[in-house]
N, C-alpha and C positions, 0 to 999 in steps of 0.2 A: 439447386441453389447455386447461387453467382458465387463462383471460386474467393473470389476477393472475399465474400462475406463469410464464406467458412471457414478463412483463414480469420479474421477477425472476432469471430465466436470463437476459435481455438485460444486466441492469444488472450482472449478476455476472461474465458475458463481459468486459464493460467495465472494470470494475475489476482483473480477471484483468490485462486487457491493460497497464492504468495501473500495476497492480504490476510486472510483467514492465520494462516501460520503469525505471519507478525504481530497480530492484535492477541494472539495467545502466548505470545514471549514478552509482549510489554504490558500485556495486564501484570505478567509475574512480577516480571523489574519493577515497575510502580508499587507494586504492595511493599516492598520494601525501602521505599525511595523518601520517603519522611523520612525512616529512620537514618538512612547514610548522610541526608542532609544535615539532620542536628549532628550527627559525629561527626561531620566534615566540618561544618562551622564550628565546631568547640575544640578541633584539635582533635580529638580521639578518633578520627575514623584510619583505619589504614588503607593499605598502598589497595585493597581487593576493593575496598569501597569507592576508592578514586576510577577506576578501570570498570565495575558494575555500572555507574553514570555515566561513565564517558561511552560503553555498551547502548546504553541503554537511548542515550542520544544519536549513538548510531541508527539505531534501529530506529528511531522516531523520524530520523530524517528518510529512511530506504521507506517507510509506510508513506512519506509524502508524496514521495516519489512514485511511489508504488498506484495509489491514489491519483494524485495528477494522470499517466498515462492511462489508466482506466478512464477518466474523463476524457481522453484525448479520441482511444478507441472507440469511447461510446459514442462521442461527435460524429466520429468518420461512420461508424455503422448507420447511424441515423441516418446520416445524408446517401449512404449509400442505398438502405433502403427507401429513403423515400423519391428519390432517381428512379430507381427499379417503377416504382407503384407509379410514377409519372408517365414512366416510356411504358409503362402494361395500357396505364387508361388514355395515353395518348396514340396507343398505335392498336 
């Protein structure tokens, strides 16, 4: 296998796995995330609830992120393989 593509199935494993973790940290945060919304808008939420959202958008943006370069890598593997399958059936 072409070095470049193994590196690429590495990094995508990785990410694989980095998505996998985050969609299990913000399923949590969202099951409670109506609730700190109403206590945020009525005044009752405190300083933990402000800091769980502001978390929790964290993580929303790092899964985008996370997401986006899985797209990026899967573009480059594509092309990489089908380069590869061009120069096998062209030569």
């Amino acid at each position: 296998m072409d070095p470049r593509l193994e590196h690429l199935a590495a990094e995508r494993a990785s990410l694989a796995a980095e998505s996998e973790r985050l969609a299990v940290i913000l399923a949590a945060e969202r099951s409670g995330r109506a609730l700190r919304a109403i206590a945020l808008a009525y005044g009752t939420g405190c300083r933990d609830d402000f800091d769980r959202e502001r978390q929790c958008r964290e993580d929303e943006e790092q899964m985008k992120l996370v997401r986006s370069r899985a797209r990026a890598l899967d573009r480059q593997y594509h092309q990489l393989t089908a380069s590869t399958h061009s120069v096998r059936e062209s030569g």
